[in-house]
C-alpha positions in Angstrom: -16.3 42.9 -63.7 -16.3 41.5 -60.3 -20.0 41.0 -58.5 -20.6 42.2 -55.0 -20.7 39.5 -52.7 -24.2 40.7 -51.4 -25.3 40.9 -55.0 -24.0 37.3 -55.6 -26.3 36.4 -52.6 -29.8 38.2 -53.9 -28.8 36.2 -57.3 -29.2 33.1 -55.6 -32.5 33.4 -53.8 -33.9 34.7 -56.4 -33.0 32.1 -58.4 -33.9 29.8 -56.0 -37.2 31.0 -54.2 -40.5 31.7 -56.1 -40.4 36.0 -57.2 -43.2 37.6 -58.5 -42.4 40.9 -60.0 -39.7 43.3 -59.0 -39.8 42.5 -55.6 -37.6 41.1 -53.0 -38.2 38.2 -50.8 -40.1 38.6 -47.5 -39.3 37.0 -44.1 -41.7 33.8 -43.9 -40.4 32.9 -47.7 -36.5 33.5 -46.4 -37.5 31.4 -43.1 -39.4 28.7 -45.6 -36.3 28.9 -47.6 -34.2 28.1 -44.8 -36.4 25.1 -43.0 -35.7 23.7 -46.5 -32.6 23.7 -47.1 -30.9 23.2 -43.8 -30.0 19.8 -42.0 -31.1 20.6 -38.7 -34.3 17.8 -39.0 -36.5 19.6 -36.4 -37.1 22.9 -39.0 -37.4 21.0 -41.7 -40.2 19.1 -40.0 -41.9 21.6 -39.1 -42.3 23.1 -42.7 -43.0 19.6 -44.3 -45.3 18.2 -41.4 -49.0 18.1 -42.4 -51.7 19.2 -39.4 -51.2 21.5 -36.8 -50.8 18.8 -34.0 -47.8 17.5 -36.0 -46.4 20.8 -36.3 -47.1 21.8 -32.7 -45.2 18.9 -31.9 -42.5 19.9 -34.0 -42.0 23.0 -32.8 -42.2 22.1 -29.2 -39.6 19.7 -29.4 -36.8 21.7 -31.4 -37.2 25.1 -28.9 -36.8 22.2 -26.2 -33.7 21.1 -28.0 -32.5 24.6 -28.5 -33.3 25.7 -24.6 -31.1 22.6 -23.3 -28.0 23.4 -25.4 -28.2 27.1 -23.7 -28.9 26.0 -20.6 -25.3 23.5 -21.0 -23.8 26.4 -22.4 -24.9 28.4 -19.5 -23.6 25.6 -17.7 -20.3 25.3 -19.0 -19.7 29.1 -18.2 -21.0 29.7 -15.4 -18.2 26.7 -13.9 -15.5 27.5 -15.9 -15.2 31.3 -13.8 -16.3 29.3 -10.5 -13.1 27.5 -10.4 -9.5 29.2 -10.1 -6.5 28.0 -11.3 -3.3 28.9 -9.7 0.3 27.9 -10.2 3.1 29.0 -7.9 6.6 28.1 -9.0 9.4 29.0 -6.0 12.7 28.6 -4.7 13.3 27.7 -1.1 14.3 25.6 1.1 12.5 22.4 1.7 12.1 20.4 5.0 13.8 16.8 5.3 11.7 14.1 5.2 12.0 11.7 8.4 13.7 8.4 8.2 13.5 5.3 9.9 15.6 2.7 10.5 15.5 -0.8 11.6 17.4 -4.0 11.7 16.2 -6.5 9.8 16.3 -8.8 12.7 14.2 -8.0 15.1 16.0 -8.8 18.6 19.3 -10.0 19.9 19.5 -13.7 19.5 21.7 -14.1 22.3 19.1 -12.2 24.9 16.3 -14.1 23.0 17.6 -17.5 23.8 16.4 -18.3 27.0 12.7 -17.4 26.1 12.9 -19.2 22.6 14.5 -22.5 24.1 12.0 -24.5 23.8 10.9 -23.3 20.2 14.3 -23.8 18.8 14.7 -27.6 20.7 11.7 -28.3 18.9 12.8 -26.5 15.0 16.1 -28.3 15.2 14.1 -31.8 15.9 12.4 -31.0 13.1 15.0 -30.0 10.8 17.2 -33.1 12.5 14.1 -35.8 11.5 13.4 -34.2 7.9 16.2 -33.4 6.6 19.3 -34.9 9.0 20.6 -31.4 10.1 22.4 -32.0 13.2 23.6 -29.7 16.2 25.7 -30.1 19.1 24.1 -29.6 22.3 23.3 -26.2 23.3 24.8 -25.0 26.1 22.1 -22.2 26.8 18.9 -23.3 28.9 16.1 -21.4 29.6 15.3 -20.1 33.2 12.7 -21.9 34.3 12.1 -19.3 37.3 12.0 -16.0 35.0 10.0 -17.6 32.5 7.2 -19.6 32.9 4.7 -18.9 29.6 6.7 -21.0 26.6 6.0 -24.3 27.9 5.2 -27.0 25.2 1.6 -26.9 25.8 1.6 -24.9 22.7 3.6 -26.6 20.9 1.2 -29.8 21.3 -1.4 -27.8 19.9 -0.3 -26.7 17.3 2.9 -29.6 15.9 4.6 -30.0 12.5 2.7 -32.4 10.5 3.1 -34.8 7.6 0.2 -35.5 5.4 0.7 -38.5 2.8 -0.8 -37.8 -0.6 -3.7 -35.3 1.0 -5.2 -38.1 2.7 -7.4 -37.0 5.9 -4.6 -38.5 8.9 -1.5 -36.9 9.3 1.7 -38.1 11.5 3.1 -35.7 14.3 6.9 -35.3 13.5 7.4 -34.8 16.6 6.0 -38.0 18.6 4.5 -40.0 16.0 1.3 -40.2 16.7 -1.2 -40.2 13.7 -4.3 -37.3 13.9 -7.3 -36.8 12.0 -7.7 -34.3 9.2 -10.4 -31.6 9.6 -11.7 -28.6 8.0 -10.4 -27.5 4.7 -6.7 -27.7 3.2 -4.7 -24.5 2.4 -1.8 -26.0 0.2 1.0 -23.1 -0.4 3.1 -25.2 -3.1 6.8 -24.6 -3.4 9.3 -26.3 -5.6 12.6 -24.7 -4.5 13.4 -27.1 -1.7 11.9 -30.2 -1.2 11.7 -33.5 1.1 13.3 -36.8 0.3 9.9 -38.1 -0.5 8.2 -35.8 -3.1 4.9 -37.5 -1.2 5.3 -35.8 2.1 3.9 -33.1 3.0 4.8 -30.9 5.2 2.3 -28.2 7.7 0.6 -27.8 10.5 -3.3 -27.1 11.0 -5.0 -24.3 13.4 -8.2 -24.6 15.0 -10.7 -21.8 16.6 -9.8 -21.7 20.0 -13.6 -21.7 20.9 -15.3 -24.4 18.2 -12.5 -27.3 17.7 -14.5 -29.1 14.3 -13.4 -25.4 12.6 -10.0 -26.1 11.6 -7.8 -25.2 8.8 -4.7 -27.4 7.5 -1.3 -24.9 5.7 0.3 -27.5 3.7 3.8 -27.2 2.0 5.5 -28.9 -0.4 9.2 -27.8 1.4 9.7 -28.7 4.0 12.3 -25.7 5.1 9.0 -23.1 4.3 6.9 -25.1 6.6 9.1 -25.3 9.3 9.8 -21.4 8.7 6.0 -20.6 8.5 5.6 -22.9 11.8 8.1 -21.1 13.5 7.2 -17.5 12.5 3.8 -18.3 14.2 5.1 -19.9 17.4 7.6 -17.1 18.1 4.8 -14.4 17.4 2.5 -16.1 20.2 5.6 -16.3 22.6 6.8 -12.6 22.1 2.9 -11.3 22.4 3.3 -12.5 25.7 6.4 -10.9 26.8 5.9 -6.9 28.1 6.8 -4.1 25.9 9.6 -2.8 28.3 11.5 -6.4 27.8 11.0 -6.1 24.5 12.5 -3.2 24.4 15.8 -4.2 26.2 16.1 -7.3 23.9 16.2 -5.5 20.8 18.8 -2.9 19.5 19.6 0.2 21.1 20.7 3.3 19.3 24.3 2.8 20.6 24.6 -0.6 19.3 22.6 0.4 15.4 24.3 3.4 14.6 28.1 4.1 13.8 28.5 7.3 12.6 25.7 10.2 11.5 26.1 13.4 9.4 23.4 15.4 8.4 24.2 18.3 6.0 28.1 18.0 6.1 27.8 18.2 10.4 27.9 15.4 12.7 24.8 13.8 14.0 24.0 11.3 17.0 21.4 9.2 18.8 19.9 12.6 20.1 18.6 13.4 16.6 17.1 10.1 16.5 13.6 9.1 17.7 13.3 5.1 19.1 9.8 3.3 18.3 9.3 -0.2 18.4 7.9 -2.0 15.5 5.9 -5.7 15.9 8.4 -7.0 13.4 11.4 -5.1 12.7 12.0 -4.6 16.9 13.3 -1.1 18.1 13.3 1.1 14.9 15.2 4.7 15.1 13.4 7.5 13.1 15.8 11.0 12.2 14.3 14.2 12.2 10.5 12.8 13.4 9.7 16.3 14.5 8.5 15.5 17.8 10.5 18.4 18.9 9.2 20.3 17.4 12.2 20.9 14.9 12.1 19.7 11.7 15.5 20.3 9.7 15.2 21.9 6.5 17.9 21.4 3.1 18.4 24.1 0.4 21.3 22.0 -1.8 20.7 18.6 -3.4 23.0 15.5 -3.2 24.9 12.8 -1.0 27.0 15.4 0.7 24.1 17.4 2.0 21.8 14.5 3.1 21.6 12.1 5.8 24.9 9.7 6.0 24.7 6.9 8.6 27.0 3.8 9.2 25.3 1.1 10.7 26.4 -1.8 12.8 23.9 -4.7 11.8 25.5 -7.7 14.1 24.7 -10.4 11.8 26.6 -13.0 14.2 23.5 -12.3 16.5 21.3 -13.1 14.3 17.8 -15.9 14.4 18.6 -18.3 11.9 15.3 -19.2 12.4 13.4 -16.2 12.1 15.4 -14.0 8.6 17.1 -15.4 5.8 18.7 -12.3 4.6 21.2 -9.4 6.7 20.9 -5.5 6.5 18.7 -3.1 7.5 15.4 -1.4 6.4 15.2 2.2 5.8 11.9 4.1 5.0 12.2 8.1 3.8 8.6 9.0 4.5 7.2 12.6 5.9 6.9 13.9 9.4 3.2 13.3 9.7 3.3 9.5 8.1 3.5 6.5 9.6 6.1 4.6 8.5 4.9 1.4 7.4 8.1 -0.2 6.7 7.0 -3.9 6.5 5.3 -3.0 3.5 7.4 -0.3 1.1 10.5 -0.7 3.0 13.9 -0.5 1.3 16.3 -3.2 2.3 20.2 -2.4 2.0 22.2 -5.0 2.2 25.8 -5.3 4.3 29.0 -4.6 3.6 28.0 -2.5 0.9 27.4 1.6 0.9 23.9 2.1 -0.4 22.8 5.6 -1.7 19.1 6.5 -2.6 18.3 9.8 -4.3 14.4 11.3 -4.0 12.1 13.9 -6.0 10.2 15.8 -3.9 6.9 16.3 -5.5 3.4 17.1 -3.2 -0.1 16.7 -4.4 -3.1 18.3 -2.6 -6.8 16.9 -3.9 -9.1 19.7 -3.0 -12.7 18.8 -1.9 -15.9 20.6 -3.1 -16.2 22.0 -5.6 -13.6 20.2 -7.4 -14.2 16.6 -6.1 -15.7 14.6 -3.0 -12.3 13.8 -1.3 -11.5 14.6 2.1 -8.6 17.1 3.1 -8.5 15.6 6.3 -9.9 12.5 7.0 -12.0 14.4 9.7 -15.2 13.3 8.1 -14.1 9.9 8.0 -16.2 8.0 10.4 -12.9 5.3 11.6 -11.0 5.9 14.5 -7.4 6.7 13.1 -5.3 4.1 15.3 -2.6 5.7 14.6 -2.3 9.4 15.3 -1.0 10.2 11.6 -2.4 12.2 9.0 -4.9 10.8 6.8 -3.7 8.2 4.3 -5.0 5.3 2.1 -2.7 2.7 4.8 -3.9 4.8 7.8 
């Protein structure tokens, strides 16, 4: 016949625990029983330990033990029904993200020529001595009378030099005449393109304007990326000088960038577009900015529904000093970002009809109590220069 589970239990302790007589076993010999037989050490030692201190000791440290994992219990409760969870799945419409535009070449060669004279006499010198490219006389001087500030001073200060083997005196290309070497050596190698004489090389060193000893010598093993590097730094001191209004005239206008425009199937023109100029890129054109206070909105997925533009790069007016490629650069980016397009810019190239598709997915890190990061930025003690929302490039 089949024993009672209970009974099968009062078999065992009696087998196993000390009975006298018909009578069951009390509390302390259960509780004995168990310190015994169980693998939680702190019971156990407190039946086997020997003198009260040891015991005390004992018993003090497992009800310590046993009060902590409560109190994390307690813990874990109490914070799992302080936070709420919630998950909203919709259908709407969305707002379109703003995009921005630019050419990759910053101004209009042709209106950039009188200002850059003197930089480009001295580029194709360079090129002319180094590598035996040769140009016809220019036709296009620089007015003396509307533009004072690109004189050659400059250039004297700062002139393309060859250094032979690292040695500590270099030769000026462009006169001749042999300088001493200070201050350390930044050598950016290249081996794409290089000089007849795999011993030149090619750079030019800057000084601080206010302690001449503190100087620092960019080396290149091409030639061409010295000469592009030297330029790139000459024509950034020359257009600091100019004034933003001028600037503004030399680059590209919205007539002159943009073709055609249709925005959900409708047409579109410079009116939907917002100008700001960029340090690099020149007068950039941003669609549906928002400063309005508008912001278009899409229900409906693909090309047909987006943003189509043509644009009209002028790649005859291009520096071919300043870029080495043709296109554009476009940035999709939302209302409230600035578009830092130097950085995670997309270039499209010419001739050539570029789609890009985007997933529109939007994060939000709460603060306390989930986390320590800021919603805002507002407790961010820098000034945001640039009156966007709060962003790791901001």
């Amino acid at each position: 016949a089949a024993t009672a589970p209970g009974k099968k239990i009062t078999a065992r302790l009696k087998r196993t625990l000390p009975v006298r007589g018909p009578q069951a076993p009390t509390l302390s010999e259960l509780m004995r029983w168990y310190c015994l037989n169980t693998n939680t050490h702190g019971c156990r030692r407190i039946v086997v330990s020997r003198g009260r201190l040891r015991r005390l000791l004992w018993i003090v440290l497992t009800l310590s033990a046993v009060g902590l994992i409560l109190w994390q219990c307690a813990e874990l409760l109490m914070n799992y029904y302080s936070a709420s969870v919630s998950v909203t799945v919709q259908f709407q419409k969305l707002p379109f993200p703003a995009v921005t535009i630019c050419n990759i070449n910053p101004y209009k060669y042709s209106a950039m020529k009188e200002y850059l004279y003197e930089l480009d006499k001295e580029t194709k010198k360079a090129l002319e001595t180094f590598y035996g490219f040769s140009e016809g006389k220019s036709k296009v001087r620089r007015s003396v009378d509307d533009w004072n500030s690109t004189g050659s001073d400059f250039f004297e200060q700062i002139p393309l030099l060859k250094v032979e083997d690292f040695s500590r005196t270099a030769t000026e290309l462009h006169t001749g005449q042999k300088r001493k070497i200070e201050g350390s050596v930044f050598h950016k190698d290249s081996s794409i393109v290089n000089s007849g004489d795999s011993n030149d090389i090619i750079g030019f060193q800057l000084c601080d304007a206010n302690n001449s000893s503190d100087c620092a010598l960019y080396t290149f093993s091409s030639g061409v990326n010295a000469i592009q590097e030297w330029y790139k730094l000459h024509y950034m001191n020359i257009m600091a000088q100019i004034p933003l209004e001028i600037k503004e005239k030399l680059s590209y206008s919205a007539e002159d960038l943009l073709l055609t425009c249709f925005f959900d199937g409708l047409s579109c023109d410079k009116r939907h577009f917002t100008r700001f100029h960029h340090p690099l890129h020149g007068n950039c054109y941003t669609f549906n900015s928002g400063e309005s206070g508008t912001i278009l909105s899409t229900s409906t997925g693909g090309s047909e529904y987006g943003l189509q533009v043509v644009l009209y790069i002028d790649e005859a007016d291009y520096n071919p000093f300043l870029v080495t490629s043709t296109g554009a650069k476009i940035m999709v980016h939302d209302q409230n970002e600035y578009p830092f397009i130097e950085d995670i810019g997309t270039e499209i190239e010419t001739a050539a009809a570029t789609s890009i598709g985007m997933h529109f997915t939007q994060s939000r890190k709460l603060s306390k109590p989930y986390s320590d990061c800021t919603e805002t930025g507002a407790d961010i003690p820098v000034e945001n220069l640039y009156n966007k929302s709060y962003s790791l490039q901001v």
